[in-house]
Steps between C-alpha positions, in 0.01 A plus 500: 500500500764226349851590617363634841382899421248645643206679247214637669211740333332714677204683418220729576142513460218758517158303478572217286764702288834440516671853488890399574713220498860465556753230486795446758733257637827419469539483108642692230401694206679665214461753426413600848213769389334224303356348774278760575371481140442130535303599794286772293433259220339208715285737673424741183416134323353320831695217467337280771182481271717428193440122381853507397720715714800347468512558098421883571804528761725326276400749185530794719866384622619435150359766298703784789775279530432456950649224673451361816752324722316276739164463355334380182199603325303164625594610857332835442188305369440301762564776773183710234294219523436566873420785488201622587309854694 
């Protein structure tokens, strides 16, 4: 990522479902707990298929009030778009 952090997103698959994903790295997030929902949303809302992801992260950040420190919503869209089972 810009300013040299680390954001990596790992996930799971059974057949060609994704079932988990997490984020991790060496970035920031405030609240802390909010990261997990960030986490819950893009997999609840399969954000790798979304024609827009970016707009969806940004939404979801804004209307809770989460903040990452490290990472932007475009960074999360691009690590989504690889992702595949």
């Amino acid at each position: 990522m810009p300013g040299g952090k680390t954001v990596a997103l790992k996930y799971e698959c059974q057949g060609d479902q994704v079932v988990s994903l997490r984020l991790s790295g060496d970035f920031f997030f405030h609240p802390e707990e909010g990261l997990e929902q960030l986490e819950e949303f893009m997999l609840r809302e399969r954000l790798w298929a979304s024609p827009d992801a970016e707009a969806a992260i940004v939404r979801f950040l804004e209307e809770r009030g989460l903040r990452p420190i490290g990472f932007g919503p475009a960074d999360l869209a691009y690590l989504l778009r690889g992702l595949r089972c």
